[in-house]
C-alpha positions in Angstrom: 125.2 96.0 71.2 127.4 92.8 71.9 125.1 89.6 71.2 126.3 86.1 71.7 124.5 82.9 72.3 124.4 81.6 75.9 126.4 78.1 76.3 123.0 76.5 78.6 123.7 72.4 78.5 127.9 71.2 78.7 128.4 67.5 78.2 128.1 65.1 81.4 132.0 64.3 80.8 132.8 68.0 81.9 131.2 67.6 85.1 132.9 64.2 85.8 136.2 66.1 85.0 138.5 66.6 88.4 137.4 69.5 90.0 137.9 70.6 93.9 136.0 72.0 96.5 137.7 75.1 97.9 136.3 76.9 100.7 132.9 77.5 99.1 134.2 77.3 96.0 134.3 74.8 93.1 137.2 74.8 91.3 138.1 73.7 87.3 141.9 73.3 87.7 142.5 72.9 84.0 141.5 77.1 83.8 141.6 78.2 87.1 138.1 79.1 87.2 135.1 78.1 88.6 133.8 74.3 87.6 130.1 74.7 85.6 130.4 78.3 84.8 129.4 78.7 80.9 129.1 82.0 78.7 128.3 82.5 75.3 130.0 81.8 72.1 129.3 83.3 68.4 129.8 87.0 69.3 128.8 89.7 67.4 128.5 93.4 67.6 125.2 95.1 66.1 124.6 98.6 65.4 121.5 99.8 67.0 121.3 102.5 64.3 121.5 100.9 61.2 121.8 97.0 62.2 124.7 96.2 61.1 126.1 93.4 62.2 130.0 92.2 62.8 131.1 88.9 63.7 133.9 89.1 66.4 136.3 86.7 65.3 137.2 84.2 68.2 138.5 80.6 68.1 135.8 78.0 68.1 136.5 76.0 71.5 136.4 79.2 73.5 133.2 81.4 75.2 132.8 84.9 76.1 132.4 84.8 79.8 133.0 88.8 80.8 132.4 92.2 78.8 134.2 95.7 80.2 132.9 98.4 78.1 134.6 102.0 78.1 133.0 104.4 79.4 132.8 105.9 76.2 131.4 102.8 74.6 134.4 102.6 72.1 136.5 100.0 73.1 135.3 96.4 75.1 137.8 93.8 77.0 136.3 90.4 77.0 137.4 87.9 79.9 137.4 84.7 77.0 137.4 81.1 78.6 139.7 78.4 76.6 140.5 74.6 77.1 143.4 75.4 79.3 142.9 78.8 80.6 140.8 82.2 81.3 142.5 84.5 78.8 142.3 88.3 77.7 140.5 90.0 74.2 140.7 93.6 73.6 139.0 94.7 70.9 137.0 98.2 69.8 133.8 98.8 67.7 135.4 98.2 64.6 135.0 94.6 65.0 139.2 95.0 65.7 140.1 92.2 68.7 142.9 90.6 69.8 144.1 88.4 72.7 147.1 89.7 74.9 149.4 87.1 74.7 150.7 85.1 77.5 148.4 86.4 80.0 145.7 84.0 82.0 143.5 85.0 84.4 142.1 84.6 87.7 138.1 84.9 88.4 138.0 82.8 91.2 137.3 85.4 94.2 136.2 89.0 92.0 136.0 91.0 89.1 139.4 89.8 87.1 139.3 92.7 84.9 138.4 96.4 85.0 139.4 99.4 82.7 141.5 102.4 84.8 140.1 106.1 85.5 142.1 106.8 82.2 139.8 104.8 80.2 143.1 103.7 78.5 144.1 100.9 80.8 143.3 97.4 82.5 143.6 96.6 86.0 144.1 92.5 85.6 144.4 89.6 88.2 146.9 87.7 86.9 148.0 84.3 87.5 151.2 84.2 88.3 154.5 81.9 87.8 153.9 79.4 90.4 155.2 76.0 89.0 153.1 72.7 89.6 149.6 72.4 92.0 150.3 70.8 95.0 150.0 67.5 95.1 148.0 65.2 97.6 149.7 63.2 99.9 150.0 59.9 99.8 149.5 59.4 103.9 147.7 62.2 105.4 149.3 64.6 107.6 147.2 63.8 110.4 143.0 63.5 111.4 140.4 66.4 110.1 139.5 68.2 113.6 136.7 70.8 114.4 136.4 71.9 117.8 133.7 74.1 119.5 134.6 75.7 122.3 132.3 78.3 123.9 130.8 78.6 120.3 127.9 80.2 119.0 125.1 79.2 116.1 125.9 79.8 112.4 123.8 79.6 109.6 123.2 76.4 107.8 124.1 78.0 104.5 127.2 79.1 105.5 128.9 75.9 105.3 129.2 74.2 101.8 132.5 72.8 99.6 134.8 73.2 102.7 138.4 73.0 103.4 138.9 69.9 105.2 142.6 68.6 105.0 145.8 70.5 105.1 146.3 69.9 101.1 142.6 71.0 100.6 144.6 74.5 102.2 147.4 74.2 100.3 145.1 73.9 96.9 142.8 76.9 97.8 146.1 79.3 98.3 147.3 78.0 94.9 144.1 78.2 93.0 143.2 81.4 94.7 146.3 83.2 94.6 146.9 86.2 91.4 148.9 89.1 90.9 147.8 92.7 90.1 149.2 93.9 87.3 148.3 97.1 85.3 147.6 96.4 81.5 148.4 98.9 78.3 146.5 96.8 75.4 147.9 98.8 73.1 151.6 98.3 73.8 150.7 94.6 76.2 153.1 96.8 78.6 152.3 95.4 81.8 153.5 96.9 85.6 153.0 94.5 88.4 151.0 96.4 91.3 150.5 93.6 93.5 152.6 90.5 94.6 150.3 87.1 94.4 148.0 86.9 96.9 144.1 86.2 97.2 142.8 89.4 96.2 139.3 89.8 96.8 138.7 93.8 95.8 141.0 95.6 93.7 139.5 99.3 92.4 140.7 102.1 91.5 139.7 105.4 93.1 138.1 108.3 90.5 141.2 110.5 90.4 143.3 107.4 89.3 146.0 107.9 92.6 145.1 105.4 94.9 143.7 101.9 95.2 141.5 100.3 97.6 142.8 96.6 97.9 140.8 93.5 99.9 142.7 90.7 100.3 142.6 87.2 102.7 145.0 87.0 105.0 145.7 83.3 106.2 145.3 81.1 108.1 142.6 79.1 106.0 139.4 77.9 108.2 138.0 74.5 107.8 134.5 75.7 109.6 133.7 79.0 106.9 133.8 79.8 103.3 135.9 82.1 102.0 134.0 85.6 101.8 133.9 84.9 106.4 137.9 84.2 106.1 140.3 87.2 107.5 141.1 90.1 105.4 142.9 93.2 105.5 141.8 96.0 103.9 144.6 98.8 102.5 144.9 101.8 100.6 147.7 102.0 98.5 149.4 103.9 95.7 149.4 103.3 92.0 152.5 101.9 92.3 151.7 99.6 94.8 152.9 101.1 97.7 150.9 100.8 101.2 149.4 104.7 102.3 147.1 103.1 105.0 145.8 99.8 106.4 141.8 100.7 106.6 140.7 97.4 108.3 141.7 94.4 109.8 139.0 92.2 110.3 139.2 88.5 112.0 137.6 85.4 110.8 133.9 86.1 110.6 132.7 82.6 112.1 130.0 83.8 114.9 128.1 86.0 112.7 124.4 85.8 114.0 121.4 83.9 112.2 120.4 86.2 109.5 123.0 89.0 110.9 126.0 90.7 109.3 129.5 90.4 110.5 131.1 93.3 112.6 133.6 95.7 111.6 133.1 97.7 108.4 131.3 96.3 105.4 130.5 97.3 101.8 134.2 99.3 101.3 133.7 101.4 98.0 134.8 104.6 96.5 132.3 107.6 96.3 132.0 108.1 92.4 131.4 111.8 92.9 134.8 112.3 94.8 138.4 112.2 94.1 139.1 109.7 96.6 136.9 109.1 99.2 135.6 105.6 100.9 132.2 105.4 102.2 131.7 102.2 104.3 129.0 100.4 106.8 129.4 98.9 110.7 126.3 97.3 112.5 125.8 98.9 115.5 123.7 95.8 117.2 126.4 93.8 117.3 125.5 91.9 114.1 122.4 90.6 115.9 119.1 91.5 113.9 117.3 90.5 117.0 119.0 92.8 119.2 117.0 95.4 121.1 118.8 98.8 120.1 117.6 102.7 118.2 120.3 102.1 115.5 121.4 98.7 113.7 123.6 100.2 111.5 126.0 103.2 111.0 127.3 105.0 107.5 131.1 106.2 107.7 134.0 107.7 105.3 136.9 108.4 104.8 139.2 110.4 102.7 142.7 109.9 101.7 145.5 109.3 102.5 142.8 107.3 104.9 145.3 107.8 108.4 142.5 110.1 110.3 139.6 108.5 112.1 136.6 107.9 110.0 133.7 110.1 110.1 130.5 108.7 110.7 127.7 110.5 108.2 124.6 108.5 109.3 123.0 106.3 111.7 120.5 104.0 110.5 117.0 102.6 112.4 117.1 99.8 110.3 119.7 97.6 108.5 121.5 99.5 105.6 121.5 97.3 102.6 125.1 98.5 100.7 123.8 97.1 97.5 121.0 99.1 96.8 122.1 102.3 97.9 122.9 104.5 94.6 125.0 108.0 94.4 123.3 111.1 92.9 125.4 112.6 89.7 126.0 115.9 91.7 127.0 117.0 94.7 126.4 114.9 97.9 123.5 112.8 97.1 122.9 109.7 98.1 120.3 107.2 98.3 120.4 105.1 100.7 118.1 102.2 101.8 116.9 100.5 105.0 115.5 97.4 105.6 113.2 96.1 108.9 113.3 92.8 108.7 110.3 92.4 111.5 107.8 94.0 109.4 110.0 93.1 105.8 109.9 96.9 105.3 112.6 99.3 103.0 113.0 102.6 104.0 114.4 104.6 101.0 116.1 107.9 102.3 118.1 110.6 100.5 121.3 112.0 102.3 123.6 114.6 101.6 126.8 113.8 102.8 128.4 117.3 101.8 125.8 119.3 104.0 125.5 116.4 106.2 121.7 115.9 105.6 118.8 113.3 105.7 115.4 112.8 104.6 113.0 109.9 104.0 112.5 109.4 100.4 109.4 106.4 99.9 109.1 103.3 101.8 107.6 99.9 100.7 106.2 96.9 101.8 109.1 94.6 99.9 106.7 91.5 99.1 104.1 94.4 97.8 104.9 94.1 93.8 102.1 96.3 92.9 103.1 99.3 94.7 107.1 98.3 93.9 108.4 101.6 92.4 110.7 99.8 90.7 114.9 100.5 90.7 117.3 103.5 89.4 118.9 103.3 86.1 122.5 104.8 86.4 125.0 106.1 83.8 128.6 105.9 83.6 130.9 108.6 84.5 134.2 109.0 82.6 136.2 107.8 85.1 133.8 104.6 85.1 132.2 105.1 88.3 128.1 104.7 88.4 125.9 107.4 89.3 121.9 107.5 89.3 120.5 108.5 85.5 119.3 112.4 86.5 116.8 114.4 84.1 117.1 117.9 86.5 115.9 117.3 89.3 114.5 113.7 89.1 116.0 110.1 88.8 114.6 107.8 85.8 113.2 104.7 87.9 112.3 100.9 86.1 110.5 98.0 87.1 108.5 95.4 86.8 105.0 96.6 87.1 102.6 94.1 88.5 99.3 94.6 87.7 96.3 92.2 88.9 96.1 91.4 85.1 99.8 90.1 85.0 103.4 92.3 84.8 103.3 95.9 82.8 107.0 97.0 83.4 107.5 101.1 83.3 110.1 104.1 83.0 109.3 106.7 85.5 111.0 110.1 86.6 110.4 110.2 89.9 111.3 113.8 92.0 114.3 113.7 94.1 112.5 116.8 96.4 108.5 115.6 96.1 108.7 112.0 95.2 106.3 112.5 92.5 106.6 110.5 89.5 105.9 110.9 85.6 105.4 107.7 83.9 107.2 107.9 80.4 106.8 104.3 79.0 104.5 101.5 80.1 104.3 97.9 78.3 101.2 97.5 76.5 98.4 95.3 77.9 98.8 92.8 75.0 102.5 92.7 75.0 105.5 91.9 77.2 108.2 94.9 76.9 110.6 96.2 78.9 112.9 99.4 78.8 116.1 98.7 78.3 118.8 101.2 78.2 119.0 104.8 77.2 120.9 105.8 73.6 123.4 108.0 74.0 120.7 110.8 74.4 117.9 110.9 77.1 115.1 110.7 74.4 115.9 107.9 72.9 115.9 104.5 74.3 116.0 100.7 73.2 113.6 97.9 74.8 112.5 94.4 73.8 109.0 93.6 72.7 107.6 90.4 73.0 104.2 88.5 72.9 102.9 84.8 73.5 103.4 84.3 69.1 106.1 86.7 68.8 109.9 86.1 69.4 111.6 88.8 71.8 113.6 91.9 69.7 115.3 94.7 70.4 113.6 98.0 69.1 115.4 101.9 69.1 112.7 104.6 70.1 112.4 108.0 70.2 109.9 110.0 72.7 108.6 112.4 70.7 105.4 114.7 72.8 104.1 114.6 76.0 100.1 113.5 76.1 97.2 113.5 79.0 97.4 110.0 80.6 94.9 108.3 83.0 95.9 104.9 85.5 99.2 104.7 85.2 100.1 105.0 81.4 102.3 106.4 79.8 102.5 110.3 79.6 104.8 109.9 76.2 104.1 109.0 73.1 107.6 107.3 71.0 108.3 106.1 67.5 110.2 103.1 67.0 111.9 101.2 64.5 113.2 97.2 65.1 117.1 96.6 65.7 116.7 92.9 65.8 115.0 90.6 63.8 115.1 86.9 66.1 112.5 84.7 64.5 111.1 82.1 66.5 112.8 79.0 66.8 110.4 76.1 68.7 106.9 77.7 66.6 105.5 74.3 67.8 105.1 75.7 71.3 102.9 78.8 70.0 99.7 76.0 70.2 100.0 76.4 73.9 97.8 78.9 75.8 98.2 80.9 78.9 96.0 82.8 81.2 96.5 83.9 84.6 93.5 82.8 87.3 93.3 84.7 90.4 91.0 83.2 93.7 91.1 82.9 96.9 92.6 80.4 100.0 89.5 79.8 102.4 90.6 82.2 104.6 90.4 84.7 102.4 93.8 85.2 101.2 93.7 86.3 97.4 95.8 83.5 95.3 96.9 83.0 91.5 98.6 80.9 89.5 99.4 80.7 85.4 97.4 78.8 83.6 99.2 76.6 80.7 96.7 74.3 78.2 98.1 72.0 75.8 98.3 72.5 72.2 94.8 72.1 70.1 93.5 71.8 73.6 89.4 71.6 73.5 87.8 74.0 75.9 85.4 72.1 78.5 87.7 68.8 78.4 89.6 67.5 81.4 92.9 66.9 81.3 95.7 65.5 83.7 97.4 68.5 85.7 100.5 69.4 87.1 100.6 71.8 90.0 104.2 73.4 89.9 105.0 75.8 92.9 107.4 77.3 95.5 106.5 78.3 99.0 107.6 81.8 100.4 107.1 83.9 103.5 105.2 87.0 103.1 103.8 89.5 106.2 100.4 89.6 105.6 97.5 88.4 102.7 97.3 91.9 101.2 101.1 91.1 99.3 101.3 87.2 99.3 98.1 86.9 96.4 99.7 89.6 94.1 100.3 88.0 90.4 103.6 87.9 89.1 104.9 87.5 85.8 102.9 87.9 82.3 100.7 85.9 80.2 102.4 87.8 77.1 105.9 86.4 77.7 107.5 84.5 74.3 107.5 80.9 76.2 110.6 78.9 75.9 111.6 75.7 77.8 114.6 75.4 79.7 116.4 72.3 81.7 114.1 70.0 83.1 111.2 72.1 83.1 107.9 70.8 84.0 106.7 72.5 81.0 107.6 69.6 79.3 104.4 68.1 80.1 102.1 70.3 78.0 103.8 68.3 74.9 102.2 65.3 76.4 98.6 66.2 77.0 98.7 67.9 80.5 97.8 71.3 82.0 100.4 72.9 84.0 99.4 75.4 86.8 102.8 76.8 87.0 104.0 79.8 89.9 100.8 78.6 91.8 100.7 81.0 95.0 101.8 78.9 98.5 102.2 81.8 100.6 103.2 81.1 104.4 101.9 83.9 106.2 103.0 85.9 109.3 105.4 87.1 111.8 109.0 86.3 110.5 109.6 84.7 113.9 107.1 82.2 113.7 105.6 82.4 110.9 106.7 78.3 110.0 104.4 77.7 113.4 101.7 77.2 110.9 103.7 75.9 107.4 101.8 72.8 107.4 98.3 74.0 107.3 98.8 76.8 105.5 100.5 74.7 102.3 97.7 72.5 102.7 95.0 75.6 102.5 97.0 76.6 99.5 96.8 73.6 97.2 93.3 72.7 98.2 92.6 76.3 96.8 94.7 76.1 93.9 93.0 72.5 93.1 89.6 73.5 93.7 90.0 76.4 91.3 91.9 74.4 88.6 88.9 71.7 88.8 86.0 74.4 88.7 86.9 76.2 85.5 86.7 73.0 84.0 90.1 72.5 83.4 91.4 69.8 86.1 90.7 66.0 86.3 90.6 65.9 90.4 91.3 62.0 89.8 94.9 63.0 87.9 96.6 65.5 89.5 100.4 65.7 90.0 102.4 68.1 92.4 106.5 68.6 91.4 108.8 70.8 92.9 112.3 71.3 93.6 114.4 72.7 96.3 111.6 74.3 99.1 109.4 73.0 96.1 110.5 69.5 97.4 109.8 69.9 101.1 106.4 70.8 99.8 105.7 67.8 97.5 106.5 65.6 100.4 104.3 67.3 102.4 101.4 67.5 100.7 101.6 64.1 99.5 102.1 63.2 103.6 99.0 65.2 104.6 96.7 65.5 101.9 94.8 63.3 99.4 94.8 65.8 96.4 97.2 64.4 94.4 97.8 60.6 92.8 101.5 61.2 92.0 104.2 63.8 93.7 107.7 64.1 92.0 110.1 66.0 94.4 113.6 67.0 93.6 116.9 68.3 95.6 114.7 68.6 98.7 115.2 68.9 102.3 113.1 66.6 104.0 114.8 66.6 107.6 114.7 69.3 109.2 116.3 68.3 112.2 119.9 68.2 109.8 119.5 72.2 109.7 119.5 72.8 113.6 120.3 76.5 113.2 117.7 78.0 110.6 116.2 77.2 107.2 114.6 79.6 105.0 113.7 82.8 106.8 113.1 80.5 110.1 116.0 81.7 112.3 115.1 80.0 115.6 117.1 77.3 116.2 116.2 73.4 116.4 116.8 73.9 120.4 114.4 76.6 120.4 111.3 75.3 118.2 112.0 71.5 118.3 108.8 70.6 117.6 108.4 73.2 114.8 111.3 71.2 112.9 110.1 67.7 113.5 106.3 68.8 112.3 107.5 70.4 108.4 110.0 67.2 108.2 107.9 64.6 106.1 110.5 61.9 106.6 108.7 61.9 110.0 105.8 61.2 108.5 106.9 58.7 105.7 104.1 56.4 107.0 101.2 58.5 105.6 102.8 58.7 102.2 100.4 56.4 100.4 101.1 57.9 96.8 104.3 56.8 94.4 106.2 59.9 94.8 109.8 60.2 92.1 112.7 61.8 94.4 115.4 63.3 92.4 118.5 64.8 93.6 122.2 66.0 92.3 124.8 63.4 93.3 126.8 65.8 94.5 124.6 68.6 96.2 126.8 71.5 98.2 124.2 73.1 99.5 124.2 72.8 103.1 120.0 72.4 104.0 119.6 70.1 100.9 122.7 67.7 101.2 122.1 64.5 98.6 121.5 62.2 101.7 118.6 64.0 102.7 116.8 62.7 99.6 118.2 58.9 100.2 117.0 59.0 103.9 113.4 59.6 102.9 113.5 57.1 100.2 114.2 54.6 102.3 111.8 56.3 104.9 109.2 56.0 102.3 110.0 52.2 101.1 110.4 51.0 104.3 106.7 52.3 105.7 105.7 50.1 102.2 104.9 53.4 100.4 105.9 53.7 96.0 109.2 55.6 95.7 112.0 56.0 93.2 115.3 57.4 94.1 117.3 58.8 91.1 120.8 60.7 91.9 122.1 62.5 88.7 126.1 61.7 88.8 127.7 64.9 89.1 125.1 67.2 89.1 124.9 69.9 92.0 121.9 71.8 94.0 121.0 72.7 89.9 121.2 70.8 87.4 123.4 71.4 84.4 124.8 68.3 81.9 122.5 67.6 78.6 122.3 63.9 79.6 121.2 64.5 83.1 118.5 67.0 82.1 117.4 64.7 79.3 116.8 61.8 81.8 115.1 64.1 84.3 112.6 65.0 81.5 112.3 61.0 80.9 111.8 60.3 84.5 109.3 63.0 85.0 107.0 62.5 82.1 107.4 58.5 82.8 106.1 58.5 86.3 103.5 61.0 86.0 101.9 59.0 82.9 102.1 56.0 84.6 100.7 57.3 87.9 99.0 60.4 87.2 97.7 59.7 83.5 97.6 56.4 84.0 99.4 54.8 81.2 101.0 51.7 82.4 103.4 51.8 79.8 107.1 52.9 79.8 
């Protein structure tokens, strides 16, 4: 195992260090990387059969951002961030490492580094010898234009950190641009593959002859990100010689609302194949709405890629590229659908050799209960991924929500019946979780954790199959610890957790986790905190489900309203706000249903005993925000709301929000009635709006907190407006996060506790 410890809180100064918005992108010229990323430092291999441990020797300003294992496990590459650059580290399970010399790298649009078929090799972005960035202007080259002509509705997401100006162009090709060079670590011989350009995919097929290369083709568009820019899509030697041009796809700027772009999607190599490309088209024009028997279409292709491609399956539903997995043998393939009417997946098995399809299992995908969790894959030695088999059967893990909180699992589930055999379930008193297999298919490693005891790592062995009843496990294991973390905030183990299920007055079975302060007294009142989220969900059987486990190791992290347990409140934390119903209207009723929600989730937290109904605060952040403002404009639960990086206008989104596609033309008054800056006036409770200075995303842009501030203040109503320099849709610096805790804990004690102190 690699271990190193995550890099969670940079310095203020590194955010106020130049950066530039590229396209989508945010871009730290002083690496060529992406501005805010962070990895881990202190890196140190551990044996998981003996536990030894070796430091890996790296300089002290630098952090791991990337591992590349060999297939065999032997050898690692490590994509290593410095002061000045993204560099290269090779080193093997020795503890041997070394830097290639010379070489910097370019993450900015993919995967930068990836080992060849041989195993031996390293298939690198470079950045090339380019001289000096361009440098702005001193008079502009002319106005910014957009123009619409004829044009159609995009989604509001699509649109954040754009080019605007003829340098910003200029900037994005320099930034963006890298070569593709083949790497010997051994020798540091390096062939260049690929002249500089903005590579997007570069990946080797199995048998090592060819390469499928993605790459933008300019011109650069001021009215898209990058990933809807043109691209051609090419097949080429492994010298870098063209064999076939595979797609040429235009600027992807009308995609539908929710759709997919046209033309083929998803381009990757069959792992089971020498060369072959398996690829998806829509066959509804994009539209999710549109009226047609197939939405989507599977095709191939084999090299050298100049015959027409074959198409292999047509799909009902939408084919969703990244779930779909390749059997270890012969044709198989899974391959999964999604309706997003019903918000239905459709798992089916194909054979693409015999030219065969079956249904596999389908799910309701809000239904955790019945989730059957995911397929674990192995690596091939060639690198490719292929589903973990055991005969006939794929090993499946996931989560495993229970009523009483999560219980993940390992199953086997039959690739011909669908039947399933439960080899590992978490304990009900615990929190553990399968990991990865170990090197043979009876042993296994996974984490154990509890509310007192700090996560580890543990190496098992299954050792005989037993009778099991509901669900557990059918094996019994012996284990013995790999890790030994102790735990490093013990003064947090005072705080108690239980999860409380009940139900909205319709009906509509609701939960939320229950946190208690340290040397809390049972039967006492106490200040509360309502924390929550809204999310869509098709009907009341799926949208009460519990999620997440009382047994989790609890940790705090940013600006967590956790922080409030240290200072004598309850928290109800992931308390349920489903919004319930058709996906096409189901924001129709967003208004009454949040308010059913928290007058259930208050009622509750005031009958167990727990709950002052005279001190109750509501936070949230995000969607989280639209909803504080909202309840604070139509109810009279709380005394104090704190909302942060919200959208409180509606109106600024006029083409979709959420999973509300309908435009603002279409259901006007829809928008205008979830808005709460339209309903500032009835805001008669101090509510703390926080927001990132510098927010990109497009449905939550930083004036959208200053409008309803002033919305707020102006109807006479208690507000304070705090914008965190810097700081995007998240937020990241130590300072900023340490003054969000401040102004949190601050304006709930003074309005919700009612401690008129500072």
């Amino acid at each position: 195992m690699l271990l190193a410890d995550p890099v969670l809180y940079p310095p203020l100064s590194e955010l106020a260090a130049p950066m530039h918005k590229l396209a989508g992108l945010r871009v730290n010229p002083a690496i060529n990387s992406h501005q805010g990323h962070h990895g881990s430092k202190f890196p140190r291999l551990l044996s998981v059969e003996n536990g030894t441990e070796t430091p890996l020797e790296l300089p002290a300003d630098t952090e791991i951002h990337s591992v590349k294992w060999t297939a065999d496990g032997q050898r690692f590459a490590l994509m290593v961030r410095s002061t000045d650059h993204v560099g290269l580290w090779v080193g093997s399970v020795s503890g041997e490492m070394s830097e290639i010399d010379g070489l910097s790298l370019n993450p900015l649009l993919g995967v930068a580094v990836s080992w060849l078929p041989d195993q031996e090799r390293l298939l690198v972005r470079r950045i090339p010898e380019r001289g000096s960035a361009p440098q702005l202007p001193k008079t502009p080259t002319g106005p910014q234009i957009l123009e619409g002509i004829k044009a159609s509705a995009r989604s509001t997401y699509e649109a954040r950190n754009l080019l605007e100006t003829a340098h910003d162009d200029a900037l994005f090709e320099y930034y963006a641009s890298s070569e593709l060079v083949i790497l010997d670590p051994t020798t540091e011989e390096v062939n260049v593959v690929g002249e500089s350009a903005p590579y997007i995919k570069a990946r080797f097929s199995p048998s090592g002859e060819y390469l499928l290369v993605e790459r933008l083709v300019s011109h650069w568009y001021h009215e898209v990100a990058w990933w809807r820019f043109a691209r051609e899509v090419e097949g080429w030697t492994v010298e870098g010689e063209l064999v076939s041009t595979i797609a040429a796809l235009p600027i992807a700027d009308k995609v539908p609302v929710q759709g997919v772009p046209l033309g083929p999607r998803a381009i990757s190599w069959r792992p089971t194949a020498p060369h072959t490309l398996f690829w998806v088209e829509a066959l509804d024009g994009g539209d999710p709405t549109a009226k047609v028997t197939h939405r989507d279409k599977l095709l191939c292709l084999d090299a050298p890629f100049t015959k027409q491609p074959q198409e292999i399956f047509c799909a009902e539903h939408r084919i969703q590229p990244w779930r779909n997995a390749w059997g270890a043998e012969g044709g198989t393939l899974m391959i999964t659908q999604r309706e997003r009417q019903r918000r239905w997946r459709y798992v089916w098995l194909l054979d693409v050799d015999k030219g065969t399809a079956r249904p596999w299992f389908d799910l309701d995908e809000g239904d955790r209960y019945g989730n059957p969790g995911s397929p674990l894959y192995r690596q091939l030695p060639e690198g490719g991924w292929v589903m973990r088999h055991q005969g006939d059967a794929v090993y499946f893990s996931g989560s495993g929500a229970t009523e009483q909180g999560d219980r993940p699992f390992l199953d086997l589930r039959s690739l011909k019946t669908g039947a399933t055999e439960r080899f590992f379930r978490c304990a009900p008193n615990r929190y553990e979780y399968f990991v990865t297999f170990a090197q043979v298919s009876n042993r296994f490693v996974w984490r154990s954790e509890s509310s007192t005891d700090a996560p580890n790592y543990l190496l098992a062995t299954f050792e005989k199959k037993i009778d099991a009843r509901d669900s557990e496990a059918t094996h019994t294991f012996t284990s013995a610890p790999i890790t030994n973390f102790s735990d490093p905030t013990p003064q947090l183990r005072n705080i108690t957790k239980r999860i409380v299920r009940y139900e909205r007055a319709d009906g509509t079975p609701l939960s939320f986790h229950l946190y208690l302060p340290p040397a809390y007294q049972e039967g006492t009142r106490l200040p509360t905190v309502l924390h929550a989220y809204p999310r869509e969900y098709s009907g009341a059987a799926t949208a009460g489900q519990v999620s997440g486990s009382a047994q989790r190791f609890m940790r705090f992290y940013g600006a967590s309203h956790l922080y409030f347990l240290l200072n004598g409140y309850a928290v109800l934390d992931r308390t349920a706000m489903p919004m319930l119903g058709d996906p096409e209207t189901a924001y129709d009723t967003f208004i009454p249903q949040l308010v059913a929600d928290a007058e259930a989730a208050v009622s509750k937290a005031i009958e167990i005993g727990v709950a002052d109904p005279n001190r109750m605060g509501v936070i949230g952040h995000s969607h989280g925000g639209l909803m504080v403002a909202n309840l604070l404009a139509h109810t009279n639960l709380f005394q104090a709301g704190i909302a942060r990086s919200g959208s409180y206008n509606k109106t600024n989104q006029p083409f979709g929000f959420q999973a509300e596609r309908r435009s603002l033309f279409e259901a006007r008054d829809v928008y205008i009635q979830i808005s709460p800056t339209f309903f500032a006036d009835q805001i008669n409770k101090p509510v703390l709006i926080i927001h990132g200075a510098d927010d990109s995303n497009p449905g939550t842009l930083t004036f959208q907190s200053e409008v309803f501030f002033e919305a707020v203040r102006g109807a006479g109503g208690t507000a304070r407006l705090v914008l965190l320099p810097f700081e995007d849709h998240g937020y990241q610096a130590r300072e900023n996060i340490e003054h969000v805790i401040w102004e949190q804990l601050r304006w709930f004690d003074r309005y919700v506790k009612g401690d008129a102190t500072d």
